[in-house]
C-alpha positions as CSV (number, residue, x, y, z in Angstrom):
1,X,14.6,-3.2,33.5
2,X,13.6,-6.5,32.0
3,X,11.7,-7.8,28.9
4,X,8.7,-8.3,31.4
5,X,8.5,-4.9,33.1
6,X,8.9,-3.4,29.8
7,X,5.7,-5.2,28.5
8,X,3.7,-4.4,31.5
9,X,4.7,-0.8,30.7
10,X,3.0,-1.2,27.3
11,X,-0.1,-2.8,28.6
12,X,-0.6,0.0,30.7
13,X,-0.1,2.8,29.1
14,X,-1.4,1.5,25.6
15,X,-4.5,-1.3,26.7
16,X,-7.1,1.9,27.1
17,X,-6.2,3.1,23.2
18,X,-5.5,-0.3,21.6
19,X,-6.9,-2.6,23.4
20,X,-5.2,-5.7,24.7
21,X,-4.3,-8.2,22.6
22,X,-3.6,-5.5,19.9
23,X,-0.9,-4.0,22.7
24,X,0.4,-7.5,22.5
25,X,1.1,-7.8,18.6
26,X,2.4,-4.5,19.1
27,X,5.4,-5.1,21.4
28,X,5.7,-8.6,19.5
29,X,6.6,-6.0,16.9
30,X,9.1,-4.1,18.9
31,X,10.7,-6.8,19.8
32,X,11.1,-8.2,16.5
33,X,12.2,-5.3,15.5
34,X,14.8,-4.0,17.6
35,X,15.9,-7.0,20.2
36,X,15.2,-10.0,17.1
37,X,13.6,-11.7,19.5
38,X,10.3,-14.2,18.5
39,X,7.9,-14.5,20.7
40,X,9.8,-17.8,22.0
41,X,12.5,-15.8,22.5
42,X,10.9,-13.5,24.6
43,X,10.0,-16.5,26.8
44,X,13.4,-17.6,27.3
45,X,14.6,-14.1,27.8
46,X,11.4,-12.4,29.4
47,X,13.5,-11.9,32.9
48,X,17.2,-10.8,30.9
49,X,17.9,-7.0,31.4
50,X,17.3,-4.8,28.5
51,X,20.7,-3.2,27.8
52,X,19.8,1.1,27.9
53,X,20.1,1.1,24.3
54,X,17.2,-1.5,24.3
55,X,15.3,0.1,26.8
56,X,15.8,3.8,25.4
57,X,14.2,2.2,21.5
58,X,11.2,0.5,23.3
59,X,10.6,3.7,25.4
60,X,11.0,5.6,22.2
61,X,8.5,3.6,20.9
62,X,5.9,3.3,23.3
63,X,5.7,7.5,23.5
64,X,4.8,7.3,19.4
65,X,2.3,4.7,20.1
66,X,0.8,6.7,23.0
67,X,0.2,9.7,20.0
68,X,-1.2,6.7,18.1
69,X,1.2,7.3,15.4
70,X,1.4,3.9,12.8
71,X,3.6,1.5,14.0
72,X,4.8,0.7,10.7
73,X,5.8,4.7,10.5
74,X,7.3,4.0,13.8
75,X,9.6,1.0,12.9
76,X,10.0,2.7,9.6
77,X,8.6,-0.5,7.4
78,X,5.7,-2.6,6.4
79,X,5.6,-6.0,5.6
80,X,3.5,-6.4,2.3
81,X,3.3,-9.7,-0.1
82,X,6.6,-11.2,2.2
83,X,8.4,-8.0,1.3
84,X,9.9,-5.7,3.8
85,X,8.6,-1.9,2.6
86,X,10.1,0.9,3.7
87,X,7.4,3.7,5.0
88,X,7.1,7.1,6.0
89,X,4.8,10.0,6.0
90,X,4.9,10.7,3.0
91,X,3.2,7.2,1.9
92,X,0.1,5.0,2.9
93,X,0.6,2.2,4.7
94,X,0.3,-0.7,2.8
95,X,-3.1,-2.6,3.4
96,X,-4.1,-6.4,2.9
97,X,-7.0,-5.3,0.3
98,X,-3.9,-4.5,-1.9
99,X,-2.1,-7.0,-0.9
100,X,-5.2,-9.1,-2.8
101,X,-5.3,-7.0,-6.0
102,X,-1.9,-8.0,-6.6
103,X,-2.8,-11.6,-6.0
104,X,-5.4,-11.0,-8.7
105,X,-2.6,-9.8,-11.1
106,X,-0.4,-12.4,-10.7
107,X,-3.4,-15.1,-11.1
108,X,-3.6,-13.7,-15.0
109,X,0.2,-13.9,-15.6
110,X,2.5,-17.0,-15.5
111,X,6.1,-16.8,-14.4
112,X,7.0,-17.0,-18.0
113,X,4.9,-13.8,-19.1
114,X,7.1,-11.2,-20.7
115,X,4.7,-8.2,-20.2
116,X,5.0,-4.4,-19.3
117,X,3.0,-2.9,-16.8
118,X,2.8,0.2,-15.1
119,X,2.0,1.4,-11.0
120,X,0.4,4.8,-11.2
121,X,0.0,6.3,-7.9
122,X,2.6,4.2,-6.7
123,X,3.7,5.7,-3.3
124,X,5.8,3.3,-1.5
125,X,6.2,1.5,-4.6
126,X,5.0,-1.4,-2.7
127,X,2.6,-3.2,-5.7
128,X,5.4,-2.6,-8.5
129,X,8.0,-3.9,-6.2
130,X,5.8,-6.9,-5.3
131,X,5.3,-7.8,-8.6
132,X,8.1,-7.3,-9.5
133,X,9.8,-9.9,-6.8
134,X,6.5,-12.6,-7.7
135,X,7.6,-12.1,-11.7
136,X,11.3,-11.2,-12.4
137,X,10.6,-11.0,-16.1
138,X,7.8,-8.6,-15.9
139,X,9.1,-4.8,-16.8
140,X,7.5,-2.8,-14.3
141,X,7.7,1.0,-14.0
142,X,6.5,3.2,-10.9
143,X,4.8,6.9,-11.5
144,X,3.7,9.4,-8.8
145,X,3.6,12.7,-8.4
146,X,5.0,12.9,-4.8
147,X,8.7,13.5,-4.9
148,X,9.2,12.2,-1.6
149,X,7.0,9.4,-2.7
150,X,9.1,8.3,-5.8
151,X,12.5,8.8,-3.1
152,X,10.8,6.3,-1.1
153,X,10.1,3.5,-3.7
154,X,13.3,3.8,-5.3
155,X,15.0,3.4,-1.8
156,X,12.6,0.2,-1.3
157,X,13.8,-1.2,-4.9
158,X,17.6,-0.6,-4.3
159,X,17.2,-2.5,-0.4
160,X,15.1,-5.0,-2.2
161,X,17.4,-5.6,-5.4
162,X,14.7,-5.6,-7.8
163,X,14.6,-3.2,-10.6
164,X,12.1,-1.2,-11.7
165,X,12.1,1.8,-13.4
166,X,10.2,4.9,-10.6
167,X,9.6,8.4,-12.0
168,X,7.5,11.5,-11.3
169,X,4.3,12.0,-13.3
170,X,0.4,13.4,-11.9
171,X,-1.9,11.7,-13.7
172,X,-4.3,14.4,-13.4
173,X,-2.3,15.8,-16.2
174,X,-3.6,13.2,-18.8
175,X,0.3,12.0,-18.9
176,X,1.1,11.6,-22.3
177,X,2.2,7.5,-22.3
178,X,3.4,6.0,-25.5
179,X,0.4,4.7,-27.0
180,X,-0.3,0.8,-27.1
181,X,3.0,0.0,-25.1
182,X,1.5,-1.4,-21.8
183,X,0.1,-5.1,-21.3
184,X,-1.6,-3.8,-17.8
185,X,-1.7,-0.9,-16.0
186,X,-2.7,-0.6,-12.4
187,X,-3.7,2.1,-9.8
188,X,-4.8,2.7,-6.3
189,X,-5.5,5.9,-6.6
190,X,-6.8,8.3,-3.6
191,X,-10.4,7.7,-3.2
192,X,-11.9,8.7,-0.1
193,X,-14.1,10.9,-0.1
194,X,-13.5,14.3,2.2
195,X,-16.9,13.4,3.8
196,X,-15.6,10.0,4.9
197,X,-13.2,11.5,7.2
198,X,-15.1,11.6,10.2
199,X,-15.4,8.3,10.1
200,X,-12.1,6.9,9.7
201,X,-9.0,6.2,12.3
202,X,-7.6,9.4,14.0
203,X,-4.3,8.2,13.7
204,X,-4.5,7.7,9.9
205,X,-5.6,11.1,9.8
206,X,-3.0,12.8,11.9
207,X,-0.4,10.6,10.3
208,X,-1.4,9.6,6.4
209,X,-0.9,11.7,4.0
210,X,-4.2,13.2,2.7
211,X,-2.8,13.7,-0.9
212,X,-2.7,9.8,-1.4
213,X,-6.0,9.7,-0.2
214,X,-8.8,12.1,-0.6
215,X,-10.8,12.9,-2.8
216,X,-13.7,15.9,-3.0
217,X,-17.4,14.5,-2.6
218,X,-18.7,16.4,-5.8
219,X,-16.0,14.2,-8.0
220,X,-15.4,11.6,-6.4
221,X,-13.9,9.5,-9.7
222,X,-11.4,11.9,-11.0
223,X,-8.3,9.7,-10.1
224,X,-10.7,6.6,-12.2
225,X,-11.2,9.1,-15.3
226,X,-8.1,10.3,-15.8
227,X,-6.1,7.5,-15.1
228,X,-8.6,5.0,-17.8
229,X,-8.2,8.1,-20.4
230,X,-4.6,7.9,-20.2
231,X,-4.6,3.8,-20.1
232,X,-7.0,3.6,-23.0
233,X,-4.6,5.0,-24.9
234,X,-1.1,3.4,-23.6
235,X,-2.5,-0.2,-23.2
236,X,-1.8,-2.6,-26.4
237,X,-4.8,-3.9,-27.6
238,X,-6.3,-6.6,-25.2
239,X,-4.5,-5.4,-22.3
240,X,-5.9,-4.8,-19.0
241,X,-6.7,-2.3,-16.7
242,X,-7.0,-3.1,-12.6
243,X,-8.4,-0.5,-9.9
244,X,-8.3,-0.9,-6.2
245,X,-12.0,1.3,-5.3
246,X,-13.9,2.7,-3.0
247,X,-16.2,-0.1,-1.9
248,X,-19.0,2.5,-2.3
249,X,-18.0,3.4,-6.2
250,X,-17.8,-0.3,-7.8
251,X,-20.3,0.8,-9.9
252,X,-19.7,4.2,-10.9
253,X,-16.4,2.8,-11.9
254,X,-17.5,0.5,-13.8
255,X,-20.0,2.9,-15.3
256,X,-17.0,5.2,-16.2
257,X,-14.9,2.6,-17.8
258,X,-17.3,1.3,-20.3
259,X,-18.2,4.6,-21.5
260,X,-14.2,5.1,-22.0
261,X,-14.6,2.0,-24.2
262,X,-13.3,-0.4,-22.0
263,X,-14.7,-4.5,-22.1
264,X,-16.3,-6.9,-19.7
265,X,-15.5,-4.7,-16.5
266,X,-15.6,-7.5,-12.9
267,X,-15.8,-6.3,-9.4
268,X,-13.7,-8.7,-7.1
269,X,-14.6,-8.2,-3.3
270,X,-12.1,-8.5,-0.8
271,X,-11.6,-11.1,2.1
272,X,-14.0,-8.4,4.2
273,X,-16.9,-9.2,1.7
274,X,-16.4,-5.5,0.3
275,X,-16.2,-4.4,-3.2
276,X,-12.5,-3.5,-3.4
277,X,-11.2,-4.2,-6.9
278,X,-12.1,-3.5,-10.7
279,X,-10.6,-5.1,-14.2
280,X,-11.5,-4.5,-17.7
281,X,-9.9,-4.9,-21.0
282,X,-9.0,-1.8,-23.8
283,X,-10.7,-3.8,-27.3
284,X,-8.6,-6.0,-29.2
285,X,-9.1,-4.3,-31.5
């Protein structure tokens, strides 16, 4: 079998769930992945015979898709802020909306910053790592309270040579952080409500895992409340506090965070127009 029989095999059994063009960046993907092959390769090569190695992977790989199961948990990895993040099931995929919250973060701190932070709900590790690689003198630690989470993002950190410090805590616990020892903190926490689910992709709910992102309808901030609590207290004075949110909750967030005693709270939408992100600042004094 050849590159080109192998693509019409795609489009046929995956154009009535994805649609076309989305089939198309999907075997872009596969090809990438396991031949190394650009798309200009693939024009060069389209009529070369797969080896059966080659053509056992890309079978493989179409049967996942056919479930709808991620591609990204398919191939194992997702590509977030030019990093290469490893993924499985027991993390979210990394999304673009995130991808912008750490662009916000790294807009408020120069290369020559010397600051602490701290990921809570980290998952993947994916916005600690990212930082991490954008500012090499930032000390950056990881907490969540999946074990198979926190095996993940120290995996990601050793492939990616960048160190930062990944460790089990639930914040739901009110985690007792030493007090005014962190120049930011930042969280996307799980917060979609159980109502939304009938809504959202079936594949993300057959394959995401529902810890990292549900919430119950009748308290819908609890992740927001406990996590400011705890930051109120382990931010130095002045430092800053940033949310991904619901796009629904910007301003019961902000709401929350002001009665915690936090200062001049700002919604930032994302490239979709949406309310997506939240930063405020613990008192200088």
């Amino acid at each position: 079998m050849n590159l080109i029989s192998m693509k019409h095999q795609f489009h046929d059994k995956l154009d009535h769930i994805y649609g076309g063009d989305e089939v198309q960046s999907l075997f872009d993907l596969c090809c990438e992945h396991y031949l190394l092959w650009k798309k200009l390769d693939q024009l060069r090569f389209a009529e070369r015979s797969l080896t059966p190695l080659e053509s056992d992977q890309l079978i493989a790989v179409l049967s996942q898709l056919e479930l709808q199961k991620p591609i990204q948990y398919v191939l194992g990895q997702a590509h977030f802020c030019g990093l290469k993040i490893r993924v499985n099931e027991s993390v979210l995929i990394p999304r673009q909306e995130t991808e912008e919250l750490v662009a916000w973060i790294l807009n408020d701190f120069s290369q020559n910053n010397s600051v602490k932070m701290m990921d809570l709900c980290t998952g993947s590790g994916c916005i600690a790592l990212a930082l991490k690689s954008a500012r090499p003198a930032f000390d950056v630690m990881g907490l969540d309270l999946s074990e198979a989470a926190i095996q993940l993002a120290k995996s990601n950190a050793i492939s990616l040579k960048l160190e930062v410090a990944f460790g089990l805590s639930d914040v739901l616990v009110n985690p007792d952080f030493a007090e005014n020892n962190f120049d930011f903190i930042v969280s996307n926490p799980p917060y979609v409500l159980n109502s939304e689910k009938s809504v959202m992709s079936q594949n993300v709910l057959d394959y995401e895992p529902h810890l990292a992102l549900f919430v119950p309808d009748d308290d819908p901030l609890l992740f927001y409340r406990a996590i400011a609590q705890s930051a109120f207290k382990a931010l130095k004075a002045g430092g800053s506090l940033f949310f991904e949110i619901n796009e629904n909750k910007g301003d019961s967030v902000i709401e929350l965070i002001k009665n915690i005693g936090f200062l001049n709270p700002v919604i930032k939408k994302d490239l979709n127009g949406k309310d997506r992100m939240v930063k405020c600042f613990k008192p200088n004094a």
